[in-house]
C-alpha positions as CSV (number, residue, x, y, z in Angstrom):
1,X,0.0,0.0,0.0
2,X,2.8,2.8,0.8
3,X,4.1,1.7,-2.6
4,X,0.9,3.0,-4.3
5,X,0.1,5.9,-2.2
6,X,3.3,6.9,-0.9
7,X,3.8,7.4,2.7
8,X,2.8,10.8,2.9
9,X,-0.2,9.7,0.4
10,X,-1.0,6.9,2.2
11,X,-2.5,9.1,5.0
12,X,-4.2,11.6,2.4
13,X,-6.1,8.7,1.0
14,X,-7.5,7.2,3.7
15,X,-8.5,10.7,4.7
16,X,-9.7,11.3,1.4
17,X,-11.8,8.0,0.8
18,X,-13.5,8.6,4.4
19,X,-14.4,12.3,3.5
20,X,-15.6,11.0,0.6
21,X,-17.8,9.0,1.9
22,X,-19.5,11.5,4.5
23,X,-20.1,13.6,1.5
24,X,-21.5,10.9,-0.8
25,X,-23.9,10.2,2.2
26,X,-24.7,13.7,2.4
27,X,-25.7,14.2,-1.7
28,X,-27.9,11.2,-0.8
29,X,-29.8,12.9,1.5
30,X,-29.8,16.2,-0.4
31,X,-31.3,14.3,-3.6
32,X,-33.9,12.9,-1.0
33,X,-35.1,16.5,0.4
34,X,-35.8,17.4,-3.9
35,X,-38.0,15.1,-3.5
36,X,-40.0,17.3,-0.4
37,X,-39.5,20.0,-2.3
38,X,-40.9,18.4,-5.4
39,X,-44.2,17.4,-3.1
40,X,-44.5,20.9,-1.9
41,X,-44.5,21.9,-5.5
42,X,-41.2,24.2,-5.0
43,X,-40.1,23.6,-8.4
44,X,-36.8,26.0,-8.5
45,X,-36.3,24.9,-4.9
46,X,-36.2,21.1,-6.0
47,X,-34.0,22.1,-8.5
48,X,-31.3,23.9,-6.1
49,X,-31.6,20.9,-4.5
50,X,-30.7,18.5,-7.2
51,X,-28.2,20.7,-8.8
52,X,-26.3,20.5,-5.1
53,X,-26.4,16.8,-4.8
54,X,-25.1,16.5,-7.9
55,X,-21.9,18.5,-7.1
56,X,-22.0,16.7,-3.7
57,X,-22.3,13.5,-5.0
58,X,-19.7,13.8,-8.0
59,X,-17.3,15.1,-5.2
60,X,-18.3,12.6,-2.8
61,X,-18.3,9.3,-5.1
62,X,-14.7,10.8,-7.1
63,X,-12.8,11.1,-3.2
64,X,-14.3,7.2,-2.6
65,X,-13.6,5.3,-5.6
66,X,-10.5,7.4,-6.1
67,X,-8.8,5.7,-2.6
68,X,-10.4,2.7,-2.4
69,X,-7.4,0.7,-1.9
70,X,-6.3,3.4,1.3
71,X,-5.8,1.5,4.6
72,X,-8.1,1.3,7.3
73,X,-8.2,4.6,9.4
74,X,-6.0,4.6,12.7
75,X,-6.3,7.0,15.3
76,X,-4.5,9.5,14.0
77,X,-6.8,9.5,10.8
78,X,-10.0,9.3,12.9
79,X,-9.5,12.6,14.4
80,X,-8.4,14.4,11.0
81,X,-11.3,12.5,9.3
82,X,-13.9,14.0,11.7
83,X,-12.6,17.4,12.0
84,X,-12.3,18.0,8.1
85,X,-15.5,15.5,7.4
86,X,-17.7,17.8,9.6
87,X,-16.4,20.9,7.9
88,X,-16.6,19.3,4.4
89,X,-20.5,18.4,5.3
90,X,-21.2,21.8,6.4
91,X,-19.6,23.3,3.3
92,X,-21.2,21.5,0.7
93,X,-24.4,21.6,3.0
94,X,-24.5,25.4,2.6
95,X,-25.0,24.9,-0.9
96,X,-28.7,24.2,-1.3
97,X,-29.5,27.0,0.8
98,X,-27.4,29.2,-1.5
99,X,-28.7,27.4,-5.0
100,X,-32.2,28.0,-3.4
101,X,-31.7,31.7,-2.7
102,X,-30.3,32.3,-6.5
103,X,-32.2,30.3,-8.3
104,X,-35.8,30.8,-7.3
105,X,-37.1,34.0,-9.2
106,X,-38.5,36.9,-6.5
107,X,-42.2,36.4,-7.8
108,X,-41.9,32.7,-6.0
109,X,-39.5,33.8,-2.9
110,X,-42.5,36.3,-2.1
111,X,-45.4,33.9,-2.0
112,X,-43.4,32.0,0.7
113,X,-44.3,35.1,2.7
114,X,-47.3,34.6,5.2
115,X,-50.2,36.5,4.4
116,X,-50.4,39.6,6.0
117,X,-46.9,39.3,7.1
118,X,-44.8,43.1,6.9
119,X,-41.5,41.1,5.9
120,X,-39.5,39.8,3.0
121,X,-38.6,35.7,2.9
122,X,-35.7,34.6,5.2
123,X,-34.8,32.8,1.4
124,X,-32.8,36.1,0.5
125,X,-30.2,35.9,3.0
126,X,-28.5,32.9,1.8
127,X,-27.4,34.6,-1.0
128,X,-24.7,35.5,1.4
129,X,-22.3,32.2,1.1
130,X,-21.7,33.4,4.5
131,X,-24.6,33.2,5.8
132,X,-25.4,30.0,3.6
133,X,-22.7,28.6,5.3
134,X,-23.3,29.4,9.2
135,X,-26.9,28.0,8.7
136,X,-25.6,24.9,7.1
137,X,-22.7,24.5,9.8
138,X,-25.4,25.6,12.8
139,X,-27.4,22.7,11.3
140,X,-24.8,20.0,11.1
141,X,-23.5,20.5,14.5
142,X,-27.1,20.9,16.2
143,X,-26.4,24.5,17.2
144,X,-28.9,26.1,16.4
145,X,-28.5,29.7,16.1
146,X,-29.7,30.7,12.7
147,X,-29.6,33.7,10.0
148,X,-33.1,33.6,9.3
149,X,-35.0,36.1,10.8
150,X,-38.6,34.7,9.6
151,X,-37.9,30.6,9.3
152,X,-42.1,30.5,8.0
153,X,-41.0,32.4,5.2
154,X,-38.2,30.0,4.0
155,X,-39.3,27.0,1.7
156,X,-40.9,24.0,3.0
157,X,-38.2,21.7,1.5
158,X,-35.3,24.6,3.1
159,X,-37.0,24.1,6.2
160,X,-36.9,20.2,6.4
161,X,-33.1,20.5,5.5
162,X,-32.4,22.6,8.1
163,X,-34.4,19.6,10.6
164,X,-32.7,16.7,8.8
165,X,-29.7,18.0,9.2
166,X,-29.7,18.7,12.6
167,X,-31.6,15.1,13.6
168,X,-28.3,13.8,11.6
169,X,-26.2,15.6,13.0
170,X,-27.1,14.5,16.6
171,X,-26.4,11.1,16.4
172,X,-23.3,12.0,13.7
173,X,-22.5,12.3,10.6
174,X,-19.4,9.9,10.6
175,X,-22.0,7.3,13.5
176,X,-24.2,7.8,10.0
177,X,-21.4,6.4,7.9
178,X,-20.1,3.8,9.5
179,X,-23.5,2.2,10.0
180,X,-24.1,2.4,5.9
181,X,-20.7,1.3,5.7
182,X,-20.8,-1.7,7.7
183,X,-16.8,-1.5,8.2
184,X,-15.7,-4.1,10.4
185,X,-12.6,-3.5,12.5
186,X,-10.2,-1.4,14.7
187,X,-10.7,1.5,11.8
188,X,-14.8,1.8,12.6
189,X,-14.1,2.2,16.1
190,X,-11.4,4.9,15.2
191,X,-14.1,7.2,13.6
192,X,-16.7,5.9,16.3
193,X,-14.1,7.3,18.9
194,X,-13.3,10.5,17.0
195,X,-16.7,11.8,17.6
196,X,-16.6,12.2,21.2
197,X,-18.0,8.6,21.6
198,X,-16.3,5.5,23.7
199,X,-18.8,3.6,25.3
200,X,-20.1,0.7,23.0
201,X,-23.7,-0.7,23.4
202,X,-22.4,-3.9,21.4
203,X,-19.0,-5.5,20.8
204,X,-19.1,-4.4,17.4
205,X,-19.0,-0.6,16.5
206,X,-21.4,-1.6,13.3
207,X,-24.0,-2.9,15.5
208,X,-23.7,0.0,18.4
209,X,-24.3,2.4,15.6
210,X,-27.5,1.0,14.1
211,X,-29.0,0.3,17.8
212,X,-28.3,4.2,18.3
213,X,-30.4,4.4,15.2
214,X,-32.9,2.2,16.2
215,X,-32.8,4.3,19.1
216,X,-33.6,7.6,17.6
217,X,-35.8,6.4,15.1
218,X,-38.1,5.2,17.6
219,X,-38.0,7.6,19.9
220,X,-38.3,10.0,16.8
221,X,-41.8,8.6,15.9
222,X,-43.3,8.9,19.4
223,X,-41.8,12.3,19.6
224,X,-43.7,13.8,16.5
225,X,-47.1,11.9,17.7
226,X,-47.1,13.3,21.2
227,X,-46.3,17.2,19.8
228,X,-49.0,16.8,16.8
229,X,-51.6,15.9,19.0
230,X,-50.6,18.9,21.6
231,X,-50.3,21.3,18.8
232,X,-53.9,20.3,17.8
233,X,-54.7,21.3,21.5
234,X,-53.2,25.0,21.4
235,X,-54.9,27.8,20.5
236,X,-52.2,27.6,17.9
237,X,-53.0,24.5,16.6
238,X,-57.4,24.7,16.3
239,X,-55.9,27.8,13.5
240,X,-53.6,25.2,11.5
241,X,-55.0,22.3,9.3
242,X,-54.1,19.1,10.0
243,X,-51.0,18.7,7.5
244,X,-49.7,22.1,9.1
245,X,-50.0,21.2,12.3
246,X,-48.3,17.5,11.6
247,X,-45.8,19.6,9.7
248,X,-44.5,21.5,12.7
249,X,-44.5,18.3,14.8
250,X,-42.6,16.5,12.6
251,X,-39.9,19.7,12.7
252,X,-40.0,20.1,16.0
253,X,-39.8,17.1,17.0
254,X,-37.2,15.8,15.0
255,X,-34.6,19.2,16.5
256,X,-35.9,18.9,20.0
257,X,-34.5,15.4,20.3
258,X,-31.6,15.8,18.7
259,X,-31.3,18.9,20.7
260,X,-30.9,20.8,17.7
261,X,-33.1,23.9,18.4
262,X,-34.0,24.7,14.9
263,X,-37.7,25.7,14.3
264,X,-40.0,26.6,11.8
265,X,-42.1,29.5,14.1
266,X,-41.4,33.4,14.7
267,X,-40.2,33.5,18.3
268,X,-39.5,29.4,18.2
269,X,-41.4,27.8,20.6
270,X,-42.6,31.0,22.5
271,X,-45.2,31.4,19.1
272,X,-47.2,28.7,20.7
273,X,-47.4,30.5,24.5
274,X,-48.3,26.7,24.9
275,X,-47.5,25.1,29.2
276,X,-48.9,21.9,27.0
277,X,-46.5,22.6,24.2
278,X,-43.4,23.5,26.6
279,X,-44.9,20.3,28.8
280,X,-44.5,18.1,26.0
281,X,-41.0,19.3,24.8
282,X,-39.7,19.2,28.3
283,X,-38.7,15.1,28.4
284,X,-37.8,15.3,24.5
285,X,-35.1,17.3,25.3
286,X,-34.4,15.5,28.8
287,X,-34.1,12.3,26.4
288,X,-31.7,13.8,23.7
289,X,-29.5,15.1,26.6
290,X,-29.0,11.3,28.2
291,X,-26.2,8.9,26.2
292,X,-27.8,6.4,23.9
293,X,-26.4,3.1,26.0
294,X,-28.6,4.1,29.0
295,X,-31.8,3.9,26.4
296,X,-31.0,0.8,25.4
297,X,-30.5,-0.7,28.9
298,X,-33.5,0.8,29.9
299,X,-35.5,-0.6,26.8
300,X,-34.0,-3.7,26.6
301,X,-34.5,-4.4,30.2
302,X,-38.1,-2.3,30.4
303,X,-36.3,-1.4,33.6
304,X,-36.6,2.8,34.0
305,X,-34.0,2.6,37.1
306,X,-31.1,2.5,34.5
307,X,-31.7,6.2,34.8
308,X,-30.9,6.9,38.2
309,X,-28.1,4.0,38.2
310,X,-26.4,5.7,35.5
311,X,-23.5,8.3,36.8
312,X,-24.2,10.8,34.4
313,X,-28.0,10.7,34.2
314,X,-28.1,10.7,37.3
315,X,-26.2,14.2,37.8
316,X,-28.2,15.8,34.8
317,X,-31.1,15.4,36.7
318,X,-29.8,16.6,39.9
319,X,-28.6,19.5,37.9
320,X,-32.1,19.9,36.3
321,X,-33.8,20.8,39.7
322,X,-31.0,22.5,41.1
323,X,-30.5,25.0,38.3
324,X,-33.8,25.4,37.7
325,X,-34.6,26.5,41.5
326,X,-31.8,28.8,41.3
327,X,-32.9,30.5,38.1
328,X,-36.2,30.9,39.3
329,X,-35.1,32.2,42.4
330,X,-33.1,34.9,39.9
331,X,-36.3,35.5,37.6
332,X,-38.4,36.3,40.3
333,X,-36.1,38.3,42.1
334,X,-35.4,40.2,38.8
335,X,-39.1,40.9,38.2
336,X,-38.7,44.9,38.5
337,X,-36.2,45.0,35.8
338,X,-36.9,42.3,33.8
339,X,-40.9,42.8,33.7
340,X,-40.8,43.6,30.0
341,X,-39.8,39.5,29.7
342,X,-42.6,38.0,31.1
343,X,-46.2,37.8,30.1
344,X,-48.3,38.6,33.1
345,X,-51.1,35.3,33.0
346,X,-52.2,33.3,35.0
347,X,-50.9,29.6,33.0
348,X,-52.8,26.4,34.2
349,X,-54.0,28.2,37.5
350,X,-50.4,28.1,38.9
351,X,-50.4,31.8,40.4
352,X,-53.7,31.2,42.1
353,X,-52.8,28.0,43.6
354,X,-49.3,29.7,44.8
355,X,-51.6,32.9,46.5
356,X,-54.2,29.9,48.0
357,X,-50.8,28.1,49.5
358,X,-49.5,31.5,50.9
359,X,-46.5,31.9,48.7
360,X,-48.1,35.3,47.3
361,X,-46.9,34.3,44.0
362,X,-48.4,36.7,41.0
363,X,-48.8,35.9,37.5
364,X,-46.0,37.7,36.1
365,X,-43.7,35.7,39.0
366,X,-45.7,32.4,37.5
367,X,-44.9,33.1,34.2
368,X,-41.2,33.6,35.3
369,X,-41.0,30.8,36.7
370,X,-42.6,28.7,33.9
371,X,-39.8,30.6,31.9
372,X,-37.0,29.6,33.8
373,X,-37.9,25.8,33.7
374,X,-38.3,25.3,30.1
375,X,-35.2,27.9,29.5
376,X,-32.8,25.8,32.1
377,X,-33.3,22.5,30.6
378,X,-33.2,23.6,26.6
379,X,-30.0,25.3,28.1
380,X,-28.4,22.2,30.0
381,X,-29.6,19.6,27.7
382,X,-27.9,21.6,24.4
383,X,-31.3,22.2,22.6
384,X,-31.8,25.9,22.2
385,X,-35.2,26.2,21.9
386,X,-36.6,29.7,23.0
387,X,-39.6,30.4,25.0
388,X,-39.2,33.9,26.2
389,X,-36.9,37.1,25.2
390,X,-33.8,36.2,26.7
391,X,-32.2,39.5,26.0
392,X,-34.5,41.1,27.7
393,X,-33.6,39.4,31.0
394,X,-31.2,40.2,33.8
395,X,-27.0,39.8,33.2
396,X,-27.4,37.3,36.5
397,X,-30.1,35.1,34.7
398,X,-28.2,35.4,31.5
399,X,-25.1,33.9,33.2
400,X,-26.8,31.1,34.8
401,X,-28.0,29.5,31.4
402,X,-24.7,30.3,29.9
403,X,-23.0,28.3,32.7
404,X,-25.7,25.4,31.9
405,X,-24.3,25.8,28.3
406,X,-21.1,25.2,29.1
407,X,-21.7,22.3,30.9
408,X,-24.0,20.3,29.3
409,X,-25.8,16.8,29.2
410,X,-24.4,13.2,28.9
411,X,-21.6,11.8,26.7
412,X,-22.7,9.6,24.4
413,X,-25.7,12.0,23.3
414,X,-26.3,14.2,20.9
415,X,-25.4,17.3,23.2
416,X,-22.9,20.0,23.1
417,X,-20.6,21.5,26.3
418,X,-17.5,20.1,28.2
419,X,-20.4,17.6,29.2
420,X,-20.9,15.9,33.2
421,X,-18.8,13.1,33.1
422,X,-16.0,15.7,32.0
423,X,-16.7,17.8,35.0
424,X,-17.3,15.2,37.5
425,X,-13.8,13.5,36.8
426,X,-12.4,16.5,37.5
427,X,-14.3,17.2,40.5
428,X,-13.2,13.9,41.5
429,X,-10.1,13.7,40.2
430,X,-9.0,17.0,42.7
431,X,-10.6,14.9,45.6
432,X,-8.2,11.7,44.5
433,X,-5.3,14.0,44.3
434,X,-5.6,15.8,48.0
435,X,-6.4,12.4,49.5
436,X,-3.0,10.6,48.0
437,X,-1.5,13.3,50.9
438,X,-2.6,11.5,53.3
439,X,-1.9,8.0,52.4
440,X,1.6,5.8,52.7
441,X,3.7,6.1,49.8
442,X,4.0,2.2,49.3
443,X,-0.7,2.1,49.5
444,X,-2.1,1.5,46.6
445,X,-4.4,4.3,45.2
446,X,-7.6,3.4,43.1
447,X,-10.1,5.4,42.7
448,X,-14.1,5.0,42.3
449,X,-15.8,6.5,39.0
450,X,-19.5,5.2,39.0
451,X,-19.4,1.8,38.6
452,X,-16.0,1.7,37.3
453,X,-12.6,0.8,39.9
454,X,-9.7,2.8,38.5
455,X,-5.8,1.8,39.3
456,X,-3.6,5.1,39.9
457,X,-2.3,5.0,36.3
458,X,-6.3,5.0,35.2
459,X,-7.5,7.5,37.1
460,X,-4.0,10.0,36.0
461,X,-4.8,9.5,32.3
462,X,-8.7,10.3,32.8
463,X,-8.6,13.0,34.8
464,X,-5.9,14.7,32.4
465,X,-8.3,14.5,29.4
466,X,-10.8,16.0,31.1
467,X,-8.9,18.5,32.3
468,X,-7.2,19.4,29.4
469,X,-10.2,19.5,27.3
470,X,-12.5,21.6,29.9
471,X,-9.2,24.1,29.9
472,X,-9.1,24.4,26.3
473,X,-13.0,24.7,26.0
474,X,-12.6,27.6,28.2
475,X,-9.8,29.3,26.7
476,X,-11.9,29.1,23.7
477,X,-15.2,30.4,25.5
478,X,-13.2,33.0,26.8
479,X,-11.4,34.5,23.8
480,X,-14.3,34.5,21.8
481,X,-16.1,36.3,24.2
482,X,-14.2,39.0,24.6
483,X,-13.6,39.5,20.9
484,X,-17.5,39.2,20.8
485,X,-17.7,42.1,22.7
486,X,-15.9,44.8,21.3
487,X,-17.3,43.7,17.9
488,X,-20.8,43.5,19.0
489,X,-23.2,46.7,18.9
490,X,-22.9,49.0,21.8
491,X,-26.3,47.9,23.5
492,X,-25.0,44.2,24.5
493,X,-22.9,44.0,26.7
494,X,-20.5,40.8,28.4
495,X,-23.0,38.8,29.9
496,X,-25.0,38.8,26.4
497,X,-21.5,38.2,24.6
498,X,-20.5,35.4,26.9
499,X,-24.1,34.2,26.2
500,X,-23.4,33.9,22.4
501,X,-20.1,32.3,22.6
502,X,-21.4,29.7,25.0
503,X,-24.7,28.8,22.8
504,X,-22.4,28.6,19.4
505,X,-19.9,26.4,21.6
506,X,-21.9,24.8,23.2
507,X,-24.1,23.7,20.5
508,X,-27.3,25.1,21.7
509,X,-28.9,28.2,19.8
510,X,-30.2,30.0,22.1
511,X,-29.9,33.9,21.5
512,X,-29.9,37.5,23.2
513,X,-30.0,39.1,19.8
514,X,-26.7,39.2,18.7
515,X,-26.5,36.5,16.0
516,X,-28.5,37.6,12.6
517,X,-27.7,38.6,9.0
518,X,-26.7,42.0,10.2
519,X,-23.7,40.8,12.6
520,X,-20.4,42.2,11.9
521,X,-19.1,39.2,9.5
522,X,-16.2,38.7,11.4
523,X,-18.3,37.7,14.7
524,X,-20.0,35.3,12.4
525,X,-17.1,33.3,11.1
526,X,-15.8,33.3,14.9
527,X,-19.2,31.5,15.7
528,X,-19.1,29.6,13.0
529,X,-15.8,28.2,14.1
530,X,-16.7,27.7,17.4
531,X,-19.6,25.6,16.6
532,X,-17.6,23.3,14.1
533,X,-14.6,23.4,17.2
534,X,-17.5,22.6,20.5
535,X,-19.4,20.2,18.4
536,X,-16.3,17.6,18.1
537,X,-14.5,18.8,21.4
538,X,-11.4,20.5,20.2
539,X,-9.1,17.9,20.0
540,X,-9.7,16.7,16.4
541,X,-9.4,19.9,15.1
542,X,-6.3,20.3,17.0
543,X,-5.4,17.3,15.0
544,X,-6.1,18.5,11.9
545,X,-4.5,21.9,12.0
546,X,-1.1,19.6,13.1
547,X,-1.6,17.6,10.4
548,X,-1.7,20.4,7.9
549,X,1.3,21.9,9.4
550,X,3.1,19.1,10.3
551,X,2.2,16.1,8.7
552,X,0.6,13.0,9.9
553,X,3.6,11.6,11.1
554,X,4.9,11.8,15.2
């Protein structure tokens, strides 16, 4: 093989076939939306949409075919592979969104206007490859945050790419590709690994990655049926016929689990003013935010106390009900200068049952409160859907969310941030490392991690990771914040720049304002980087930019 490739080319091709086939994938699923499009009867939309998987797919097919021969992927290529595979997705995913804006004539962008709307289609702002390119990038890596101002303006085919993108995107592209690939061996598990994954549900990668699937599919299904029929019970939803309101099930349903956050509302999911809607999204995002092995334990075993057993679910749920009393604590206390935020009603009778208990607690508290629940668990659990005008609320409540940002749910989900297990090793890890004082030099030292007894040389190499990864993230988080705010306009201030850099980071998509077409470009390619960087945890960009420079070899 080195006497084909080269040494040097050895590495490129095996690089090259894997991109390859993330891309081919990806044309695949772009010649599959023309199809929506073609049912909607978006005819110049369908179009875009063909056009760009046939550039996709020529590219895609040429990189595989091309390599074929290449070596299995070590390591070293699994990192490189998902750093530059993600960004090569989100590149040539930017193109229907770009083909769509140029190629549909104005007469047929404006009847995807609303009627009575004051506003021009969202369509026209992906004429911007910039802008084409964040969306597309937002999408893939389940962030979020978006450049269209009016999303029921856009195309119903544009608007299911930007869902199927993100519902792919939270499971992973590359988990995606192996499990079409059906690659047995040490060189699936490489890419397996490179996306933040470790823990196996089966012995073979192949079969962990179509149980995930399995997974998500199912829970996908249930998902849309449980938000049609609470749509149908809004307000909202006695307006919308039936295919409209299955339509924004099906959307919402398929970025809430995947903790994705896109929608296809004004306002996201405060357009409903729904408790039942919010109600109903609440465990949808709880589920996307715990790691795929726990599901299948708890399915395959019908046994619901896998949740609780389980280290890391465990501690999202603590952190649920702690952050969540905490911001609500904030949001009350705010009230007086936050009052703009709130809606004052009464929702489901809370506020008079809180007045009949004693607690004095008045509408626009209520409605604070209800606020700060559904806000704190999009935040934690990476989804980004919005309820209530952020911006409008108090630095101290801002800072709270951005800190659940930063954390984030389980490993082995489809959620952004450092993530628990990260943060408890550390935690731990400190503990471990003050109580070796203490000890003999000749004891031996393990430590306990869950279920999991580590030896001294176990517990070193853990805790570094985590350590060195939650340092970098925060370096990151840092820096970009600060740039954010001396670029930003003069009304935002840190808190709401810190707030930005932690949702594009983080992966979420939740917003004070900031991020829209009119942002100073360079704030837009910063976010746009730090989503590609938080969505595969630093490292295997690091590895690509040493490649680049360096080579692939030690």
């Amino acid at each position: 093989m080195p006497g084909r490739y080269g040494r040097l080319g050895t590495d490129i091709a095996t690089i090259a076939r894997d991109v390859g086939s993330l891309v081919a994938m990806e044309s695949a699923l772009m010649a599959g939306s023309a199809l929506v499009a073609a049912v909607f009867r978006e005819w110049h939309v369908a179009g875009a949409f063909l056009l760009a998987a046939a550039v996709t797919g020529v590219v895609g097919v040429a990189g595989r075919r091309r390599f074929s021969g290449a070596p299995q992927p070590k390591m070293k290529h699994g990192m490189v592979i998902a750093a530059g595979g993600w960004f090569t997705t989100a590149l040539f995913g930017a193109l229907p969104f770009l083909l769509a804006a140029h190629l549909t004539p104005p007469a047929a962008v404006a009847a995807y206007v609303p009627a009575g709307a004051d506003y021009s289609s969202s369509l026209y702002y992906f004429r911007d490859p910039l802008h084409a390119l964040f969306e597309s990038m937002s999408g893939w890596t389940g962030s979020g945050l978006t450049m269209a101002v009016h999303e029921p303006s856009l195309p119903r085919a544009i608007q299911w790419w930007r869902s199927l993108i993100q519902w792919v995107g939270g499971v992973g592209v590359v988990v995606l590709t192996v499990s079409i690939l059906a690659r047995p061996g040490s060189g699936s598990y490489a890419l397996y690994r490179s996306e933040a994954r470790e823990k196996k549900i089966h012995p073979s990668v192949v079969s962990t990655v179509r149980t995930v699937w399995k997974i998500f599919l199912l829970y996908t299904a249930l998902s849309v049926a449980t938000l049609f029929a609470a749509i149908l019970a809004t307000e909202r939803g006695a307006s919308l016929s039936l295919a409209a309101a299955f339509w924004e099930a099906l959307n919402h349903a398929m970025t809430g689990l995947s903790t994705g956050g896109f929608s296809i509302t004004d306002n996201s999911i405060a357009t409903y003013n729904s408790p039942l809607i919010e109600g109903v999204l609440l465990p949808m995002m709880a589920l996307g935010a715990i790691a795929f092995p726990v599901h299948y334990a708890m399915l395959q075993e019908r046994d619901p106390s896998h949740l609780w057993e389980d280290l890391q679910t465990r501690w999202l749920f603590v952190l649920f009900v702690l952050g969540t009393a905490v911001l609500i604590a904030q949001n009350v206390l705010t009230l007086p200068q936050a009052a703009g935020a709130f809606v004052a009603e009464d929702w489901l009778g809370l506020s008079t049952l809180a007045e009949t208990a004693g607690l004095g607690l008045s509408p626009m508290a209520a409605d604070a409160s209800r606020d700060a629940v559904f806000q704190f668990v999009s935040a934690l659990s990476c989804t980004g859907f919005q309820s209530a005008p952020i911006g409008d609320w108090s630095d101290g409540g801002k800072l709270i969310l951005s800190g659940a940002m930063v954390v984030g749910g389980a490993a082995g989900s489809t959620v952004g941030g450092i993530k628990i297990i990260r943060l408890y090793t550390i935690g731990r890890g400190i503990a471990w490392q003050f109580g070796r004082v203490f000890l003999p030099t000749n004891a031996v030292v393990t430590a306990k991690m869950g279920d999991r007894t580590l030896n001294r040389q176990e517990m070193e190499a853990e805790f570094s990771e985590a350590a060195i990864v939650s340092l970098l993230w925060v370096v990151l988080l840092v820096v970009g914040s600060l740039l954010m705010v001396n670029l930003a306009p003069v009304e935002f201030g840190y808190a709401d720049a810190l707030f930005e850099v932690a949702s594009a980071q983080g992966n979420v998509g939740l917003s004070t304002g900031i991020v829209g077409p009119s942002m100073d470009p360079r704030l837009e390619g910063m976010l746009l980087f730090n989503m590609w960087v938080g969505r595969l945890e630093i490292i295997p960009v690091l590895a690509l930019f040493r490649s680049l420079v360096y080579g692939m070899e030690p």
